[in-house]
GUDODREN-784565 format. One record per residue (C-alpha): residue number from 1; residue in one letter; x, y, z. Coordinates in pm, 1 decimal. Example, Ala and Ser with C-alpha at 12.3 -4.5 7.8 and 13.67 -1.06 7.14 Angstrom:
residues 2
1; a; 1230.0; -450.0; 780.0
2; s; 1367.0; -106.0; 714.0
//
This chain:
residues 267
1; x; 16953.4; 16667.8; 12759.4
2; x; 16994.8; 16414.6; 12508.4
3; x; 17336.9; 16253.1; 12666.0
4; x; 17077.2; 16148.3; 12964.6
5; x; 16967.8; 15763.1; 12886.9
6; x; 16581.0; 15696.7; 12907.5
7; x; 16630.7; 15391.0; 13226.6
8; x; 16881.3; 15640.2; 13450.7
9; x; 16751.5; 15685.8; 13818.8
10; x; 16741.3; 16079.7; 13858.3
11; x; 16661.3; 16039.5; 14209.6
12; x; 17004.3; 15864.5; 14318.5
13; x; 17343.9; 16016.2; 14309.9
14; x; 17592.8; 15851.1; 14091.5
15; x; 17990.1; 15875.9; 14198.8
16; x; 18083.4; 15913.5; 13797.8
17; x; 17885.5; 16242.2; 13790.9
18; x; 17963.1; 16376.3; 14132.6
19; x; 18351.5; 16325.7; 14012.5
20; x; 18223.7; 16549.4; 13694.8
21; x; 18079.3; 16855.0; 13939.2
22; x; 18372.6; 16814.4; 14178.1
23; x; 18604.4; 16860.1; 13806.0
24; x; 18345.1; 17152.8; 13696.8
25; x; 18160.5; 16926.8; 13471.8
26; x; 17840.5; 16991.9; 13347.6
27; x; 17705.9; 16595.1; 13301.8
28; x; 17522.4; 16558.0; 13659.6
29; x; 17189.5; 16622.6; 13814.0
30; x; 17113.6; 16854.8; 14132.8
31; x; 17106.5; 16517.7; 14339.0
32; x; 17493.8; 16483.2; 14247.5
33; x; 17523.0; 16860.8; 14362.2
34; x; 17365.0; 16784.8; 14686.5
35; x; 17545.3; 16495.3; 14739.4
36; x; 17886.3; 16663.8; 14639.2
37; x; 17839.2; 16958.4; 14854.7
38; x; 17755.5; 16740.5; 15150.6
39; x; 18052.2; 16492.7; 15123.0
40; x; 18264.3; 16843.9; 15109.1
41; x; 18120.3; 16952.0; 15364.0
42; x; 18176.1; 16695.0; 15602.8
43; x; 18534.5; 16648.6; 15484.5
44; x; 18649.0; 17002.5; 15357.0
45; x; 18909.5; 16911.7; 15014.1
46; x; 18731.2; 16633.1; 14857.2
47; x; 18703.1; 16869.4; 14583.0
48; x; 19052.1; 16938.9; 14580.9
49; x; 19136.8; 16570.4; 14638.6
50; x; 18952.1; 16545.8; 14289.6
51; x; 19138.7; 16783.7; 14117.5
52; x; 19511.0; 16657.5; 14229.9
53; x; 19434.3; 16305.8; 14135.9
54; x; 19339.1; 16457.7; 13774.3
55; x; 19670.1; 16653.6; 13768.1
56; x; 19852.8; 16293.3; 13873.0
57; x; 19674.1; 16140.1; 13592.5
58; x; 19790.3; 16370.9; 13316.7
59; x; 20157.4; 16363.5; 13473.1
60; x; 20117.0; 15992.4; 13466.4
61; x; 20007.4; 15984.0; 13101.8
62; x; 20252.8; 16252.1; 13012.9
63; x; 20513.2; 15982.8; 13140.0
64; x; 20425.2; 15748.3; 13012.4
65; x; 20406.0; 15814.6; 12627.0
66; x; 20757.3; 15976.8; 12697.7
67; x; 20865.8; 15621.7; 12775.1
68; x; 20722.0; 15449.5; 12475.3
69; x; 20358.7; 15375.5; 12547.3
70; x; 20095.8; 15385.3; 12279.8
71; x; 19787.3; 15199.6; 12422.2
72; x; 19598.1; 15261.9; 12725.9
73; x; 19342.2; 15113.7; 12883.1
74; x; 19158.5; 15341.7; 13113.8
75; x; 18934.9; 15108.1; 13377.0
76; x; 18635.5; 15283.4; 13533.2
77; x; 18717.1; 15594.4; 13354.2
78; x; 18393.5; 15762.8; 13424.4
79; x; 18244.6; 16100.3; 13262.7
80; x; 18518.1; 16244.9; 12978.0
81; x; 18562.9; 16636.3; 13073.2
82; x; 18890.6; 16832.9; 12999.2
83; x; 19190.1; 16636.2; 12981.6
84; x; 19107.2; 16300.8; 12919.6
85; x; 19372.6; 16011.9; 12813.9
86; x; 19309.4; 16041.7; 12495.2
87; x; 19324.2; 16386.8; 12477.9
88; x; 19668.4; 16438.8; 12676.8
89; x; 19834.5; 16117.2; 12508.4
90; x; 19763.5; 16185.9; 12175.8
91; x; 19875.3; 16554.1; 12202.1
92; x; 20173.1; 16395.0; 12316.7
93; x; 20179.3; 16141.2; 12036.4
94; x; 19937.6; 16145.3; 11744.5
95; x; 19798.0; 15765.4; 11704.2
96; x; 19829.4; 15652.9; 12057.1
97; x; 19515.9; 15415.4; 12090.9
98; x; 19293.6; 15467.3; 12430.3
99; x; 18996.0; 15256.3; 12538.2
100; x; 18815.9; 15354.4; 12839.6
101; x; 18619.1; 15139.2; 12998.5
102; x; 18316.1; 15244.7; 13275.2
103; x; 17973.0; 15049.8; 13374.5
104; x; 17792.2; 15413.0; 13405.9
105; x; 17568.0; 15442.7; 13060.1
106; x; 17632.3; 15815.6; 13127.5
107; x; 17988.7; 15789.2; 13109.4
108; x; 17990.6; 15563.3; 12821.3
109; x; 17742.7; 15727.3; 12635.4
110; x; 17885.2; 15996.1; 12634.1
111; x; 18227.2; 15898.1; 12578.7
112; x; 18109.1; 15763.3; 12213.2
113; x; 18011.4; 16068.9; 12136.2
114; x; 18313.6; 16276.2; 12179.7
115; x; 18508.1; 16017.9; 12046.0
116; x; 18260.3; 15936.3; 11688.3
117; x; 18554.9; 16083.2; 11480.3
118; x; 18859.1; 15923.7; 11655.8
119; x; 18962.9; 15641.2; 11524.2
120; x; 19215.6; 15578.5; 11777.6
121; x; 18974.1; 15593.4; 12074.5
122; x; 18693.2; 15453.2; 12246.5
123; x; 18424.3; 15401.7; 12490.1
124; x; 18309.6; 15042.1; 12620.9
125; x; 18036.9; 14987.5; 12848.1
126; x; 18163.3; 14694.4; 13078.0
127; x; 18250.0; 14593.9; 13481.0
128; x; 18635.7; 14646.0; 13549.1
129; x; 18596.4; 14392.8; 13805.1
130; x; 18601.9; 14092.8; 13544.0
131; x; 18915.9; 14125.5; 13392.0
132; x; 18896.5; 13824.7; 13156.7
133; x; 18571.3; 13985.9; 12950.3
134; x; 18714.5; 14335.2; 12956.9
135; x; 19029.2; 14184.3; 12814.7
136; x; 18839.8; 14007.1; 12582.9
137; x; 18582.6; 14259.1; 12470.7
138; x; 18576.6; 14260.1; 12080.1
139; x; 18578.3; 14688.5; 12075.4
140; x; 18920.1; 14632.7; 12343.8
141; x; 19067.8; 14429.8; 12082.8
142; x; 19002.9; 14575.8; 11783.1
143; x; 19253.3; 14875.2; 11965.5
144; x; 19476.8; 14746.7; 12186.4
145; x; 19714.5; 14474.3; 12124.4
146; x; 19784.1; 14255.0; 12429.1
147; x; 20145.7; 14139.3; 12282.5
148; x; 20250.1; 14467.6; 12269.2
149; x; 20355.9; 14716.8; 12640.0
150; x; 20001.2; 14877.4; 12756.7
151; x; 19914.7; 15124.1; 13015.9
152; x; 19641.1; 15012.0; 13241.4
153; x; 19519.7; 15315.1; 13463.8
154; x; 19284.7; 15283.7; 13788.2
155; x; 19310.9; 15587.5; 13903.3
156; x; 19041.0; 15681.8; 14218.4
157; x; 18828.4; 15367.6; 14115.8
158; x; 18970.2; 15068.4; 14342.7
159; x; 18790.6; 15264.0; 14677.2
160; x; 18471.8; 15159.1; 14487.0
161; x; 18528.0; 14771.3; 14489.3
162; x; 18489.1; 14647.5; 14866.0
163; x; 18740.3; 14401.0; 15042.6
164; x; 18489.2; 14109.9; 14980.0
165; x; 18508.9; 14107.8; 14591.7
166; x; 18901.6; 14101.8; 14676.7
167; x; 19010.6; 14451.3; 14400.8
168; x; 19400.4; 14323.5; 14446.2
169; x; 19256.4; 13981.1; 14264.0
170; x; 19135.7; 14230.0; 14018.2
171; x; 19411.3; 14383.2; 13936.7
172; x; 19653.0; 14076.4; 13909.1
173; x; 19375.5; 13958.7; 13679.3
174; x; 19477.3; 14227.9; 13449.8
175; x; 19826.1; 14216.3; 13504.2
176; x; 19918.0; 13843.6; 13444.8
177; x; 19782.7; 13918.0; 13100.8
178; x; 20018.1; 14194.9; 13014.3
179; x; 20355.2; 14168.9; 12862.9
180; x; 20678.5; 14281.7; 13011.6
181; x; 20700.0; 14675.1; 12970.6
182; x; 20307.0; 14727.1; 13056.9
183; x; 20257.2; 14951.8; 13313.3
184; x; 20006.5; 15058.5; 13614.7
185; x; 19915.4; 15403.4; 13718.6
186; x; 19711.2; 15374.4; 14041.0
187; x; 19546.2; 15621.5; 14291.7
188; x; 19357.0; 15521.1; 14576.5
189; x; 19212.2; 15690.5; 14887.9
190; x; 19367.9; 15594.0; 15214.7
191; x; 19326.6; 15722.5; 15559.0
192; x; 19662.3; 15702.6; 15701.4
193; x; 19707.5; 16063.5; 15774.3
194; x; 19385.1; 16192.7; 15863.0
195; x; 19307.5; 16345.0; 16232.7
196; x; 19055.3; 16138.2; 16418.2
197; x; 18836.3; 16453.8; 16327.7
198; x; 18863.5; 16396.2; 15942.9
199; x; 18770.4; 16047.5; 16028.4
200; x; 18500.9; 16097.3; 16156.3
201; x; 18393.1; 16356.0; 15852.9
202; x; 18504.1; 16059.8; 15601.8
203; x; 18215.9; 15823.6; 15788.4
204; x; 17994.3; 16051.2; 15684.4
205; x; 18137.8; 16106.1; 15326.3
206; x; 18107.3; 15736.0; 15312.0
207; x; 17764.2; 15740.5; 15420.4
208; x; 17706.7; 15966.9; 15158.5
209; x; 17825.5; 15765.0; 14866.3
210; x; 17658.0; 15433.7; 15059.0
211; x; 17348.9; 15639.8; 14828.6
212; x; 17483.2; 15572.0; 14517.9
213; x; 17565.0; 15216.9; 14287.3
214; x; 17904.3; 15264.8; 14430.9
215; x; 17991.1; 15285.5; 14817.7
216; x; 18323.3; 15414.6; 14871.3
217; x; 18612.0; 15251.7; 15120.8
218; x; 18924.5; 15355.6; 15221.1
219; x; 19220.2; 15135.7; 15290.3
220; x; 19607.0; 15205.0; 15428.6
221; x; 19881.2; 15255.5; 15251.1
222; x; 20029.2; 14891.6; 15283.5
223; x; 19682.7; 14754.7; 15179.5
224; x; 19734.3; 15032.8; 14859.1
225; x; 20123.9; 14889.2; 14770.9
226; x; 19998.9; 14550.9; 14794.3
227; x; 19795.2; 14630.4; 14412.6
228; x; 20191.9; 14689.6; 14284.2
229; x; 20286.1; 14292.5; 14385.9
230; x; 20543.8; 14186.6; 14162.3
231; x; 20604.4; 14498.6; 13978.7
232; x; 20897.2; 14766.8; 13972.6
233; x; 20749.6; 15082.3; 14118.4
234; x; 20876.7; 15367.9; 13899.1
235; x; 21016.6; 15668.2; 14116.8
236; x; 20909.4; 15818.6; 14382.9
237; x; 20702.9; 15495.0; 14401.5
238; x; 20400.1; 15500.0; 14638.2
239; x; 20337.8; 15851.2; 14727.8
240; x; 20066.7; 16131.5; 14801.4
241; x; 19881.6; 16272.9; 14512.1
242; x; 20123.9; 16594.1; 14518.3
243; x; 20473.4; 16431.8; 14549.2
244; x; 20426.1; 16244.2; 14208.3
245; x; 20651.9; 16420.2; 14006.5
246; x; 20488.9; 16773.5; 14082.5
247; x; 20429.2; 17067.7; 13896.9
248; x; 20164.7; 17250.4; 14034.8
249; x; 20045.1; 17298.1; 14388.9
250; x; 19766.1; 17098.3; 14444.6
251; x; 19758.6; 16879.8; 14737.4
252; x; 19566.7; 16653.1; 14925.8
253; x; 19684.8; 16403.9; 15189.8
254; x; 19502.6; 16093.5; 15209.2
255; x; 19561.8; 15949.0; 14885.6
256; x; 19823.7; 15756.1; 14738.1
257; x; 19967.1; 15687.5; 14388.3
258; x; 20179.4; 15540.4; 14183.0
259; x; 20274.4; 15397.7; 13846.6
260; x; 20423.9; 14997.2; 13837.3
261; x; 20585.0; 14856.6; 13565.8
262; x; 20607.9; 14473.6; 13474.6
263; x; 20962.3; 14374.8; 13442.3
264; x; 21107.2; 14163.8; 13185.7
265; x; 21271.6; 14171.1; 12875.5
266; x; 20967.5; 14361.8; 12570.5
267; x; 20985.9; 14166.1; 12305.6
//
């Protein structure tokens, strides 16, 4: 397995490569398998969860390039497997410019691979929760100009960043450097509508990921539309995974989504 970095811990699940199994990947380890199969089974339709938020991702992207947008910048993107940005936006539009951004060597690693021969994508190894050095990142730059609309896309990573490193800080550090006409396409897992039986099966789900580099937190939906401050939510605005423009039948409840635009003239 030469995509599998020398220093990786094979005896820890990672959440990147259990997101690949639950998406049929084939870049994890049995201790991913075993950790997937036990968060599914204490909380039967993570895997479907999974597979709805990558259908709300490719509407999203879809969208977006219909309106105009040829940069994205994909934050804690983690393993590429079918239908990646750059796969969906520049079938869309030929030359749209994609960075993605994850701290997993996996992910990254393996990301420059696929993407050696596009000159209109890469992979950056860097922490989505400093804005300022992502932003900054000579690789970002050399792709995406921040005077022109961008796309910035956190889509089922903000569950991963706990309340006391404050993610909504995050993400207005990323916004406040975009111009007018950038947009945000977020998904996030929330508990609003789960039975007090599925919350007791998400404690252990969250037990299970409390074994990997990144524990995983819900929040509600008011603590999810608080990410979209000062931004025009495009319509249906803050919804479930499946109610996002649909056009298949996948759902799953306890997320939520959305895409924000920042208003003001472009230009």
């Amino acid at each position: 397995m030469d995509w599998v970095p020398e220093d990786i811990d094979l005896t820890r699940p990672s959440a990147a490569r259990m997101y690949d199994y639950f998406l049929g990947g084939s870049h994890n380890f049995s201790v991913d398998r075993e950790a997937a199969a036990a968060a599914e089974q204490a909380l039967p339709g993570v895997r479907l969860a999974v597979r709805a938020n990558r259908s709300f991702l490719r509407r999203a992207v879809k969208y977006l390039v219909g309106k105009g947008i040829r940069q994205f910048l994909d934050l804690g993107s983690g393993i590429p497997t079918v239908g990646n940005v750059h796969e969906i936006a520049q079938g869309e539009c030929y030359g749209t410019r994609v960075v993605y951004v994850d701290i997993d060597p996996i992910a990254v690693g393996h990301g420059r691979r696929i993407l050696a021969d596009n000159p209109d994508a890469t992979s950056v190894r860097a922490d989505l929760r400093d804005p300022l050095r992502v932003l900054e990142d000579p690789e970002v730059r050399a792709l995406l100009d921040l005077d022109q609309p961008l796309a910035v896309l956190m889509v089922a990573v903000l569950h991963f960043v706990p309340d006391a490193e404050d993610p909504w800080a995050v993400v207005a550090g990323y916004l406040d450097r975009l111009v007018p006409g950038s947009h945000l396409v977020l998904s996030h897992g929330t508990n609003d509508d789960f039975s007090d039986e599925e919350n007791s099966g998400f404690e252990t789900v969250r037990q299970v990921y409390q074994r990997t580099s990144s524990p995983i937190v819900v929040r509600t939906e008011a603590e999810v539309a608080a990410f979209f401050t000062g931004l025009e939510l495009v319509p249906p605005g803050l919804v479930r995974l499946s109610d996002w423009r649909p056009d298949s039948v996948e759902q799953w409840k306890s997320w939520r989504c959305g895409i924000g635009r920042k208003p003001g003239p472009i230009g």
